[in-house]
C-alpha positions as CSV (number, residue, x, y, z in Angstrom):
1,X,-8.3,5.2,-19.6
2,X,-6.3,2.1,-20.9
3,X,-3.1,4.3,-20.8
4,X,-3.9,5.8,-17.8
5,X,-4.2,2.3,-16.0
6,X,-1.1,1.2,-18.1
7,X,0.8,4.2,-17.2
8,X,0.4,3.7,-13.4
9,X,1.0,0.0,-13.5
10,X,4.4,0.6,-15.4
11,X,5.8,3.8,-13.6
12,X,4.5,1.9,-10.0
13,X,6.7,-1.9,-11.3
14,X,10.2,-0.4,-10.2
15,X,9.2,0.2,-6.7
16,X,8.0,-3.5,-6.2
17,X,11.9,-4.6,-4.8
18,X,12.0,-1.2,-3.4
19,X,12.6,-1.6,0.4
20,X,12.6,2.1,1.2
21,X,8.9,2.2,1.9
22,X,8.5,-1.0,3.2
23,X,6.5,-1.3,6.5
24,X,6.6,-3.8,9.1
25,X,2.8,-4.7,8.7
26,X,4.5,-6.9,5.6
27,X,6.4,-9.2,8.0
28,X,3.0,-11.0,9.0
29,X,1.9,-11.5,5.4
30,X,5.3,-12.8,3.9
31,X,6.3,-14.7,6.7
32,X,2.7,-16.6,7.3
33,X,2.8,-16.8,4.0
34,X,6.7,-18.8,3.8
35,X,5.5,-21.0,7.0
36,X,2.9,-22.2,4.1
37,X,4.9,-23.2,1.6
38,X,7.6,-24.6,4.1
39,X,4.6,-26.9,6.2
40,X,2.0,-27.0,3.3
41,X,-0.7,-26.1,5.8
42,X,-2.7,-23.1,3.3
43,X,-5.5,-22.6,6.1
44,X,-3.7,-21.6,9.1
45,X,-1.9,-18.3,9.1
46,X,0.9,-18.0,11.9
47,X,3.5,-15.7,12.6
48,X,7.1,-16.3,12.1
49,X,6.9,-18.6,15.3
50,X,4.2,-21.0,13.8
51,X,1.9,-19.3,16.5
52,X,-1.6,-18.8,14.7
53,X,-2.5,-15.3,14.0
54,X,-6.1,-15.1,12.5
55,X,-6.4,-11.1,12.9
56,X,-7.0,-11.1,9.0
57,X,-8.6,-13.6,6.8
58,X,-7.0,-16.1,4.3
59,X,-7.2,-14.3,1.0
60,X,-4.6,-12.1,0.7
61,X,-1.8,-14.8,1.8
62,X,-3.4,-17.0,-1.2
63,X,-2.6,-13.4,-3.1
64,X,0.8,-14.2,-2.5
65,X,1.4,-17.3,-3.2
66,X,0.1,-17.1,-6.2
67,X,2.0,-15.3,-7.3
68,X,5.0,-16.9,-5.4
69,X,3.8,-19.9,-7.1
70,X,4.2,-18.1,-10.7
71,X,7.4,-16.3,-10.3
72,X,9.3,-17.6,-7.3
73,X,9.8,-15.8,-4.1
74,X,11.2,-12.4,-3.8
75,X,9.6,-8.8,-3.0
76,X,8.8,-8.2,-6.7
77,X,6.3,-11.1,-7.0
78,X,5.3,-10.8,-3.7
79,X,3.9,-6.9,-3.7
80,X,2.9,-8.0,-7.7
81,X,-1.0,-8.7,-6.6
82,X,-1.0,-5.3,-4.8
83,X,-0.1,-3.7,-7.8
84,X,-2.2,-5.2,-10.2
85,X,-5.5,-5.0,-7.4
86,X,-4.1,-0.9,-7.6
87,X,-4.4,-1.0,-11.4
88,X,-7.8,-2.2,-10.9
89,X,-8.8,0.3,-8.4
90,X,-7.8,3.2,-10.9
91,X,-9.9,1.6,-13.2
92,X,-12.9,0.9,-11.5
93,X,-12.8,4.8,-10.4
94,X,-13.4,5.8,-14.0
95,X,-16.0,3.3,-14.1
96,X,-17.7,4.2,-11.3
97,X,-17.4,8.0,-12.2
98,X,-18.8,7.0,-15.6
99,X,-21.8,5.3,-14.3
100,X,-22.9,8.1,-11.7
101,X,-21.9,11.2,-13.7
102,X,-22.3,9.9,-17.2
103,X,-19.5,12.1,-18.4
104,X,-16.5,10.7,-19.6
105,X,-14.2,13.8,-18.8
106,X,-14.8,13.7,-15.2
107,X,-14.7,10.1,-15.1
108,X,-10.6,10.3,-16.3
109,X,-10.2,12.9,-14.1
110,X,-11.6,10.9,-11.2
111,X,-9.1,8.1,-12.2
112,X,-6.4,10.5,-12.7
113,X,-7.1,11.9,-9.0
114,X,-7.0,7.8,-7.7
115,X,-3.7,7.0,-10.1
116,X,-1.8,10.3,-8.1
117,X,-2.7,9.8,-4.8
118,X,0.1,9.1,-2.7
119,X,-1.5,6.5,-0.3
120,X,-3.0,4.6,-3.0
121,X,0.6,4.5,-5.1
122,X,2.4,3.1,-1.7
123,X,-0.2,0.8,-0.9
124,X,-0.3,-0.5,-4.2
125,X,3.6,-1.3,-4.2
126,X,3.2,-2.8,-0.4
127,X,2.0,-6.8,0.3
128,X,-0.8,-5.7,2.6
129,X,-4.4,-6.0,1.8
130,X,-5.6,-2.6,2.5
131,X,-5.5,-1.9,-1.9
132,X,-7.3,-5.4,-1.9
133,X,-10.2,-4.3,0.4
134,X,-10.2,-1.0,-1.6
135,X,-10.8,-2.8,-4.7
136,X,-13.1,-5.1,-4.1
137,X,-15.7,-2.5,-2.1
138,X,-15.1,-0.6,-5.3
139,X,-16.3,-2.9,-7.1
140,X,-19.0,-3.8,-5.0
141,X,-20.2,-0.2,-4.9
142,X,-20.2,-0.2,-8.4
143,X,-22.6,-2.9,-8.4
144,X,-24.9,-1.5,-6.6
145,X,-25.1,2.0,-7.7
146,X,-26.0,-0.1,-11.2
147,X,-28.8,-1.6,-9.4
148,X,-29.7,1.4,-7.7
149,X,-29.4,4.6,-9.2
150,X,-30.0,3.0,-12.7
151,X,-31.7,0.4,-12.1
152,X,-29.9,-2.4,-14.0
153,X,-30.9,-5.4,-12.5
154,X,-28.3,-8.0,-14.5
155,X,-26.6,-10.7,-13.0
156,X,-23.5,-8.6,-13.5
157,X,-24.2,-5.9,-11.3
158,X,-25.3,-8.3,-8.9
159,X,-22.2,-10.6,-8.9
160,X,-20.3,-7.6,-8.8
161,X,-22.3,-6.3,-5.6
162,X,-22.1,-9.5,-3.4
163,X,-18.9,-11.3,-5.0
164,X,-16.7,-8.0,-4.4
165,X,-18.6,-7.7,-0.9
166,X,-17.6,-11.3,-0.4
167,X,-13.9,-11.1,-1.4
168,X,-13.5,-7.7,0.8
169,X,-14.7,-9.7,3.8
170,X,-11.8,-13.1,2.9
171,X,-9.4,-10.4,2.4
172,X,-9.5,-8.1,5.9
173,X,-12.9,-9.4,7.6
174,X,-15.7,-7.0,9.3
175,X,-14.8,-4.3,6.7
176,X,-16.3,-5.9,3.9
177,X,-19.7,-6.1,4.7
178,X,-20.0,-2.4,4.8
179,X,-20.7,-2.2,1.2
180,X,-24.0,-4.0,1.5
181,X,-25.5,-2.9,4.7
182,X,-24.6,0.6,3.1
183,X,-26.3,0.2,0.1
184,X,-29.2,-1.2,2.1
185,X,-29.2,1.9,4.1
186,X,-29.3,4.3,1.1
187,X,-32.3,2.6,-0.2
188,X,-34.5,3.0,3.2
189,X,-33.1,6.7,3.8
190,X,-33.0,7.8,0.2
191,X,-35.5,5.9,-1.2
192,X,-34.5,6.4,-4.9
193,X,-37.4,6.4,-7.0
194,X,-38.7,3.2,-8.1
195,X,-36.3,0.8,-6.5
196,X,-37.5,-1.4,-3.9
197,X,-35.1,-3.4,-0.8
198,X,-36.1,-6.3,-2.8
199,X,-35.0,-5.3,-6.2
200,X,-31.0,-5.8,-4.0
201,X,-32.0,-9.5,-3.5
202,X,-30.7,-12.0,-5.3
203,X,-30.6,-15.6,-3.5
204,X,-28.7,-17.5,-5.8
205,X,-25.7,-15.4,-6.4
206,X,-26.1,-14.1,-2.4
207,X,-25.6,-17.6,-1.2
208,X,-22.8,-18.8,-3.4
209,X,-20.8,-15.0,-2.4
210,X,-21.3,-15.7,1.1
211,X,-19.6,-19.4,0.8
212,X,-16.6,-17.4,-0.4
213,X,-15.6,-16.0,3.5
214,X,-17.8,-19.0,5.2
215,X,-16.1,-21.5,3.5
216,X,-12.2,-20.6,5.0
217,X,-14.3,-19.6,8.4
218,X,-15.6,-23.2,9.0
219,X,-12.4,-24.9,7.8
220,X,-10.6,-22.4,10.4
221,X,-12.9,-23.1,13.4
222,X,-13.0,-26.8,12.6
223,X,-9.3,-27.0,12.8
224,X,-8.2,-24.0,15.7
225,X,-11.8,-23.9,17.5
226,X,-13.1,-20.7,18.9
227,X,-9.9,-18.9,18.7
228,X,-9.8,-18.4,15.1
229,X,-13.1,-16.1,15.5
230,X,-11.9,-14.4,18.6
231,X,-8.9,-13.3,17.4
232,X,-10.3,-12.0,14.2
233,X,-13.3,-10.7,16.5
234,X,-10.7,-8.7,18.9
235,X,-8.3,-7.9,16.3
236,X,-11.5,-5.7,14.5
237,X,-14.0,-4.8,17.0
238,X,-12.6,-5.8,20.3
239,X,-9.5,-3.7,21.0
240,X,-10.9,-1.1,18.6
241,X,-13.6,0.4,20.8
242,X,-11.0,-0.1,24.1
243,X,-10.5,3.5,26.4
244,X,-11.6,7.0,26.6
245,X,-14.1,8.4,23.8
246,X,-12.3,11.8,23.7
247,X,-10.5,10.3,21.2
248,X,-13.0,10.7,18.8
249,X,-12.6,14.6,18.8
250,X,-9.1,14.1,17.6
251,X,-9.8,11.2,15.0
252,X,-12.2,13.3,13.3
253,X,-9.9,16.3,13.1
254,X,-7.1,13.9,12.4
255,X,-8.9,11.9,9.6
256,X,-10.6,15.2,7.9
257,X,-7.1,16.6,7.9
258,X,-5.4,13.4,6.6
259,X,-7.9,13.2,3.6
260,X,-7.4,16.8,2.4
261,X,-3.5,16.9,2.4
262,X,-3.5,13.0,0.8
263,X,-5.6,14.8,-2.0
264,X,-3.2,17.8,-2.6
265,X,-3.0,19.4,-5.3
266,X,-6.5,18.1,-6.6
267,X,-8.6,19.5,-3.2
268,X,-6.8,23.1,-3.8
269,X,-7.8,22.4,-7.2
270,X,-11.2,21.8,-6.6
271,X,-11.4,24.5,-4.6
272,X,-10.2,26.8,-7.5
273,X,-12.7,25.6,-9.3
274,X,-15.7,26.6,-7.2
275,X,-14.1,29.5,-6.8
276,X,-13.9,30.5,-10.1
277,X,-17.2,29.2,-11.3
278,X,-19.3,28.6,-8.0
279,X,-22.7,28.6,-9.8
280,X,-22.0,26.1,-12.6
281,X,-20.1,23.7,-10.3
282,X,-23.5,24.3,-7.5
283,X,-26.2,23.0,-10.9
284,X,-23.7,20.2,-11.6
285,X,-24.0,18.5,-8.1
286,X,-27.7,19.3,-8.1
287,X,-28.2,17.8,-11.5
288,X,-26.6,14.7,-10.3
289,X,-27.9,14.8,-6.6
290,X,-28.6,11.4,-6.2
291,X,-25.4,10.2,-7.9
292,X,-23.6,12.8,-5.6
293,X,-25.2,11.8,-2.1
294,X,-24.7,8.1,-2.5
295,X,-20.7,8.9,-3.1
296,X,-20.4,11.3,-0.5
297,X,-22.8,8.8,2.3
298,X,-20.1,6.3,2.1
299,X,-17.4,8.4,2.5
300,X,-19.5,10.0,5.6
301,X,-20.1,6.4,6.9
302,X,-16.7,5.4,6.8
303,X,-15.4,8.7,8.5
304,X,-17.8,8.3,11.3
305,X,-16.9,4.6,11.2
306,X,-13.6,4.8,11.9
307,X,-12.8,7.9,14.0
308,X,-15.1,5.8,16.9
309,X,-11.8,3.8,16.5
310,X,-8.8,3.9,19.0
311,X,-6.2,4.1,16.9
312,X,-5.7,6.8,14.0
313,X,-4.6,5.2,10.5
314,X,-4.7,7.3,7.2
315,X,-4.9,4.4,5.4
316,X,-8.0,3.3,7.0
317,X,-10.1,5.5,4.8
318,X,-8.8,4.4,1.4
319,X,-12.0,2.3,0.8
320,X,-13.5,5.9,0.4
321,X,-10.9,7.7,-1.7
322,X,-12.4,7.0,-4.9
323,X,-15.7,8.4,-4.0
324,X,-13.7,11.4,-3.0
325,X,-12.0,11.3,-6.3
326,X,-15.5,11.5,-8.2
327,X,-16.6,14.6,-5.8
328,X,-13.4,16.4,-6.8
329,X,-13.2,15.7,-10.0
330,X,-16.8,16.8,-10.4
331,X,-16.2,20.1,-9.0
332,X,-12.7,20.5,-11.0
333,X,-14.6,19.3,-14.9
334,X,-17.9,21.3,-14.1
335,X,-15.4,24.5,-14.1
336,X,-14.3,23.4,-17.8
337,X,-16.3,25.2,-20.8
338,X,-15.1,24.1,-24.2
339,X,-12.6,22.2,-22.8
340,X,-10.2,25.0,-21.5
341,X,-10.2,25.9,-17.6
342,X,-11.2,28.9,-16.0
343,X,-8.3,31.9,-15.6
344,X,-7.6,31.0,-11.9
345,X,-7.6,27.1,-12.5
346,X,-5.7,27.7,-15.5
347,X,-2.9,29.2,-13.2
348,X,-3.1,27.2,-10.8
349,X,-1.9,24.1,-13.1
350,X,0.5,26.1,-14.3
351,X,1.9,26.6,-11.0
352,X,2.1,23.1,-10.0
353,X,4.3,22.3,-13.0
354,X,6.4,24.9,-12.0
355,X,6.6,23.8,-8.5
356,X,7.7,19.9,-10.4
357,X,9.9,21.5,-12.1
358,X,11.5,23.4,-8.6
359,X,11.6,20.5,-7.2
360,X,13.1,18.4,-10.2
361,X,16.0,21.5,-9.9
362,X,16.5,21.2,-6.2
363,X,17.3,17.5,-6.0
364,X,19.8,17.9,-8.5
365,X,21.4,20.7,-6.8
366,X,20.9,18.4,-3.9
367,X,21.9,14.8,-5.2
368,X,25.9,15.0,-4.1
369,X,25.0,16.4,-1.1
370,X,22.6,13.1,-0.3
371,X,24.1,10.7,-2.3
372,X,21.3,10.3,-4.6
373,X,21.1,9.7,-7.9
374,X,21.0,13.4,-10.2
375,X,19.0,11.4,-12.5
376,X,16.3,11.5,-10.2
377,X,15.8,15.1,-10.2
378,X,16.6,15.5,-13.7
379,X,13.3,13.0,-14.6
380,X,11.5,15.1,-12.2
381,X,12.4,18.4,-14.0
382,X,12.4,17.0,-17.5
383,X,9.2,15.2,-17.1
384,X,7.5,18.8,-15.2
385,X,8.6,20.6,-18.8
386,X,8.1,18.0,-21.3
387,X,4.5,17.8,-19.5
388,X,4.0,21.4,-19.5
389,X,5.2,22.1,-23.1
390,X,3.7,19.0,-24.5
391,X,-0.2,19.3,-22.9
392,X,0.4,23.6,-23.3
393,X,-2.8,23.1,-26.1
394,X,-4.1,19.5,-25.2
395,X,-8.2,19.6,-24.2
396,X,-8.7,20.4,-20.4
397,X,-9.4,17.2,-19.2
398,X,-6.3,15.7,-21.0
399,X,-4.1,18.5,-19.0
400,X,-5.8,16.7,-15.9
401,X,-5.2,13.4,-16.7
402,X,-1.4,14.4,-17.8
403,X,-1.3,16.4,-14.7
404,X,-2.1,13.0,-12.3
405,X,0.8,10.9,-14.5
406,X,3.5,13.8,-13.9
407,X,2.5,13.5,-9.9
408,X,2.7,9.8,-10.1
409,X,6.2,9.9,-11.6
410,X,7.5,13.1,-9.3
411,X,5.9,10.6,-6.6
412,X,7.2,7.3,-7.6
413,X,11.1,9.5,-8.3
414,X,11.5,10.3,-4.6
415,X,10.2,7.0,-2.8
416,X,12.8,4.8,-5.3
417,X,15.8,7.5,-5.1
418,X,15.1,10.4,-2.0
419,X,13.9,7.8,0.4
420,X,16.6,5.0,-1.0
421,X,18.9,7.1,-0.2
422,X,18.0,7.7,3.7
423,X,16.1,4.3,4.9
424,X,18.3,1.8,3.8
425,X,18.1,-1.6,4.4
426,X,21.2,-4.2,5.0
427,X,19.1,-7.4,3.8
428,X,20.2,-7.9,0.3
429,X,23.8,-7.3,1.1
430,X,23.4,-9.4,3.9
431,X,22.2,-12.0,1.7
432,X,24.7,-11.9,-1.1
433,X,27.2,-11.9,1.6
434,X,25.8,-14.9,3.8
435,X,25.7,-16.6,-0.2
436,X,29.3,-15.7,-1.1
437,X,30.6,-17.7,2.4
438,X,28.0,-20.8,1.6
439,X,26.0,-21.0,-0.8
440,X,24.7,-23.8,1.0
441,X,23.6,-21.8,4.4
442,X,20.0,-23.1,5.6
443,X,20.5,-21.0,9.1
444,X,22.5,-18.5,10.2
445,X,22.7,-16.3,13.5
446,X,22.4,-12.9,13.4
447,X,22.8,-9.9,16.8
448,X,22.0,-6.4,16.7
449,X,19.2,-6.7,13.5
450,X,15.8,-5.2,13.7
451,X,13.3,-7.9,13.1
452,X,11.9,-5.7,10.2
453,X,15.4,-7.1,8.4
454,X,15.5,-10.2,9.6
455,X,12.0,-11.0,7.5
456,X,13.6,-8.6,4.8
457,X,16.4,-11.4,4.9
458,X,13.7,-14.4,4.8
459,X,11.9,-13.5,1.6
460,X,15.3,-11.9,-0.4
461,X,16.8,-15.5,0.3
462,X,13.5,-16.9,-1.1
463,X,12.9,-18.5,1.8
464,X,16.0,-20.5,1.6
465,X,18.1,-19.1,4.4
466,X,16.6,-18.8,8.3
467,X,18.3,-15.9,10.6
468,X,18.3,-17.5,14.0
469,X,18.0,-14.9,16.9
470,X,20.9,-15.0,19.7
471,X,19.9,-15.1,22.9
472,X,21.3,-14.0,25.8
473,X,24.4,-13.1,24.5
474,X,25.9,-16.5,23.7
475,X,27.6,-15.1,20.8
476,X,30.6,-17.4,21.0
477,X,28.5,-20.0,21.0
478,X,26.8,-19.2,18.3
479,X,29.8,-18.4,16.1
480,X,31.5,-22.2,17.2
481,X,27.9,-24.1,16.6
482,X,27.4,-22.0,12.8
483,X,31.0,-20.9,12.0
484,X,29.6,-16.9,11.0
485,X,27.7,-14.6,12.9
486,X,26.2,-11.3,11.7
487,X,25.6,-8.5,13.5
488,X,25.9,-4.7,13.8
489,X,28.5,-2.7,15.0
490,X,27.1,-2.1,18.1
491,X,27.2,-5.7,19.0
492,X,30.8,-5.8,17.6
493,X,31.8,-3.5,20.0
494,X,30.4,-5.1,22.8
495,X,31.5,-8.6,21.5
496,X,35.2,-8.0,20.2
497,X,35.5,-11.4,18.9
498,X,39.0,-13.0,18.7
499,X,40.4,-15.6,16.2
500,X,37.6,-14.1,13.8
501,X,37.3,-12.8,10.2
502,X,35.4,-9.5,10.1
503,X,33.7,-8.3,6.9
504,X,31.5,-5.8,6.5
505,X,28.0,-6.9,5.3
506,X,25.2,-4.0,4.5
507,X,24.5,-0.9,6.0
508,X,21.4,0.7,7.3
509,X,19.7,4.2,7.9
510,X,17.7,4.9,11.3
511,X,15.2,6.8,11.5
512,X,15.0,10.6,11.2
513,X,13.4,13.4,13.1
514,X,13.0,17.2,13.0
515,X,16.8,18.0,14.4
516,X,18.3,15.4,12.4
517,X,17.2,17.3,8.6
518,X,17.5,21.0,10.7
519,X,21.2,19.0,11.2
520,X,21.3,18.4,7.9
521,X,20.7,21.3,6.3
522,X,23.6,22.9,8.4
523,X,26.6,22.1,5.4
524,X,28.9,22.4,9.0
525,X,27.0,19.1,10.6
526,X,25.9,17.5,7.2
527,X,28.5,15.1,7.2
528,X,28.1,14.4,11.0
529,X,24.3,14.0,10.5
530,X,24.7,11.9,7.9
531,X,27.1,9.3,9.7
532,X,24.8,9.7,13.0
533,X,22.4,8.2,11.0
534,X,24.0,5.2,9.5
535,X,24.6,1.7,10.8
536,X,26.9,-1.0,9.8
537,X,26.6,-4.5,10.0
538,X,29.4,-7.4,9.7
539,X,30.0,-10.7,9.0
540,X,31.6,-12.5,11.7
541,X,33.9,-15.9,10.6
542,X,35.3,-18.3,12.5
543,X,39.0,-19.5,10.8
544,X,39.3,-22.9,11.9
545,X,36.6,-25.7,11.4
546,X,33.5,-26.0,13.0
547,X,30.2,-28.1,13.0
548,X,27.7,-26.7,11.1
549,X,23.9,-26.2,12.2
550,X,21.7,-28.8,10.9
551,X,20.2,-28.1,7.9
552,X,16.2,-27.7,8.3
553,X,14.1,-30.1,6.0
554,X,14.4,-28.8,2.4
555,X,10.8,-26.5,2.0
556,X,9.0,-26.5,-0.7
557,X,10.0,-22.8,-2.4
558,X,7.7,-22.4,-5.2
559,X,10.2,-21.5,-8.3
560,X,9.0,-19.8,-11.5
561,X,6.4,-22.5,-13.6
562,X,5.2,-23.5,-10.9
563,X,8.2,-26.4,-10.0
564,X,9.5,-26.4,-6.6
């Protein structure tokens, strides 16, 4: 399990300054989080504005800049808590699986299953506190199945019941209660045998979890009044519940159908399994019935839960994904006899390394064509055989586990080098650019940029350099006031500055759709599609001199050691 967890945090570390899968959620947490290092003020989240945005609680801004704190700012130390809480959430899996099922096999499988999955890997590489709330109701549900289902009753598994319960509800609010009033309704609709309601209660370490969230509540209200509740209030409950319920039909069709793809290969594999040996897999969840209903009761509340919801978000059901990941990996070890699989599961492995190594082939037979790196499809298809060759005799359940690290890697391949290659972002080039013509720059205009770069340009420059939105079109004025401008083309075009110096500053990729890759697969309108599909972006400079923008008060950017 140790190289399991270190596997994932390793192969998951290069996609940290990855902007390919960055999502525009991340601009409230980075730039709240750089209006509290530049004002001091580690209470009040805002928006890039300095309006106050309390739709989430404090902790996962704190996340940040700690770490911001540690290692200066930039997009590696800033998605580096997110990692490390994904780590943890691959770990607590196997510890969870090891505490319900007993069985250490299926307990690295389960992890193995967590490590692979494709929402935890992104979320884990994102600065958003979904993987936070994941793993801390993880661990809080590990608490509890301690005290319930074997009855440990030790401060441990009561801190970790209520103290993960506590930091789920600092990170993302409502949500984190859920793990207590769940396990609360297990025990009066289950009733295990031989634990009480009361045997849950434990005043001292209750009341010093719930000052966690209470604490950064008061402080809030005290200094924003009613608002800071409200919004949060709204934010979670209030708009949620908003319009006609006939949504509900297609969240639960959407979510069911969310969770079984997100869990490909290991759902068909499960299925396999109970296929293959229906009757062993059947006294296996009977055997552990108890273990098996409180898992698959919070996944149920949570699907419930959320498809009352207006708005349909995959991601919204992570807290359950490693329940689900003990559930399949039950059904997929209680197949196994002497550690060796089943005929039909035994193919069906075999198949997916074949279909890694397919795909490892066709990106490099693709790679010219795209402008990726071949390297990336030769790791795929070396790491597919190596894999296949070197697990061929390896026990069952280490096949599994080898299985989940060559899906991590096939996964973690396309998002640095396939997706790299056709959402690209003009930030850092921007920003080396911006450098190269003053190093000095606190401020600089900018036309024509989505506001996704312009915070992609705020944390890159470490919070040092401020794009200032032009308005209404006073791009001359702009350009005299700074002395550079950038923008994209398409605001070139419409500008055609005179007297100017024009440079070429970053490039970006827009978004594609179904006709753009059937386009694309055309070799006649590849390089058409292709150029469709990028935009370029230029420095603007004036030759003669100009008075400079004022220079905002020096902030306080936290540099590595903790100086600033």
């Amino acid at each position: 399990m140790a190289i399991l967890a270190a596997l994932f945090l390793c192969l998951c570390f290069p996609l940290l300054g990855s902007l390919a899968h960055w999502r525009a959620d991340e601009r409230f947490y980075t730039d709240a989080a750089l209006r509290m290092v530049q004002t001091g003020d580690w209470l009040s989240p805002t928006y890039a504005d300095g309006s106050p945005r309390f739709k989430k609680p404090v902790l996962s801004y704190w996340a940040i800049l700690a770490s911001w704190k540690s290692l200066g700012i930039g997009y590696e130390s800033t998605r580096l808590p997110s990692l490390l809480a994904g780590t943890g959430t691959v770990w607590l899996t196997f510890e969870l699986a090891l505490l319900l099922w007993r069985r250490p096999r299926e307990a690295l499988v389960a992890a193995a299953i967590t490590g692979s999955n494709m929402t935890v890997m992104l979320l884990s590489t994102r600065s958003t506190p979904d993987i936070f709330l994941c793993f801390f109701t993880t661990a809080s549900l590990l608490g509890f199945a301690g005290l319930i289902l074997r009855r440990k009753l030790s401060t441990g598994y009561y801190a970790l019941a209520y103290f993960g319960a506590a930091l789920a509800v600092a990170t993302k609010g409502l949500a984190g209660i859920l793990p207590v009033l769940y396990a609360y309704l297990y025990c009066a609709l289950a009733r295990p045998r031989g634990v009480r309601l009361r045997d849950l209660i434990h005043p001292a370490i209750m009341v010093c979890a719930v000052a966690i969230p209470a604490t950064w509540f008061a402080l809030a209200v005290a200094k924003h009044g009613r608002f800071a509740l409200m919004d949060l209030f709204m934010d979670q409950i209030g708009r949620r519940l908003s319009g006609s319920k006939v949504y509900i039909l297609a969240n639960l069709g959407h979510y069911l159908g969310s969770v079984t793809g997100q869990f490909l290969p290991w759902s068909l594999l499960a299925l396999t399994a109970l296929a293959a040996n229906s009757l062993k897999c059947l006294e296996q969840f009977r055997i552990h019935r108890r273990e098996a209903l409180f898992a698959a009761g919070w996944v149920l509340m949570l699907y419930i839960l959320f498809a009352c919801g207006n708005q349909q978000r995959a991601r919204y059901l992570l807290p359950a994904y490693p329940q689900v990941a003990l559930l399949l990996a039950l059904a997929i070890g209680s197949s196994i006899r002497n550690e060796t699989f089943p005929r039909p599961v035994e193919w069906t492995v075999r198949l997916l390394y074949a279909l890694g190594l397919t795909a490892g082939i066709g990106l490099m037979t693709m790679a010219p064509l795209i402008g990726i790196p071949m390297a990336a499809g030769g790791i795929i298809a070396a790491a597919a055989v190596l894999f296949a060759v070197v697990t061929w005799r390896w026990a069952a359940t280490h096949r599994l586990a080898a299985l989940g690290v060559c899906l991590l890697l096939i996964m973690v391949v396309i998002t640095r080098g396939v997706m790299g290659a056709f959402f690209l972002s003009p930030a850092r080039t921007i920003v080396d650019r911006v450098r190269g013509w003053n190093p000095d720059c606190a401020r600089i205009p900018v036309a024509g940029l989505h506001s996704n770069y312009v915070c992609q340009i705020r944390v890159i420059s470490g919070g040092r350099i401020e794009p200032l939105v032009i308005q209404d079109e006073r791009y001359d004025d702009a350009l005299r006031a700074a002395g550079a401008v950038v923008c994209s083309d398409a605001v070139l075009r419409r500008w055609n500055p005179v007297d100017c110096l024009i440079e070429p500053c970053g490039r970006s990729g827009r978004e594609w759709n179904r006709r753009d890759v059937v386009a694309f697969l055309n070799p006649r309108m590849r390089e058409n599609a292709l150029t469709a599909k990028r935009m370029t972006y230029h420095l603007i400079m004036i030759t003669r001199a100009v008075t400079q923008l004022p220079a905002p008060p020096p902030a306080a950017v936290p540099q590595p050691g903790g100086k600033s």
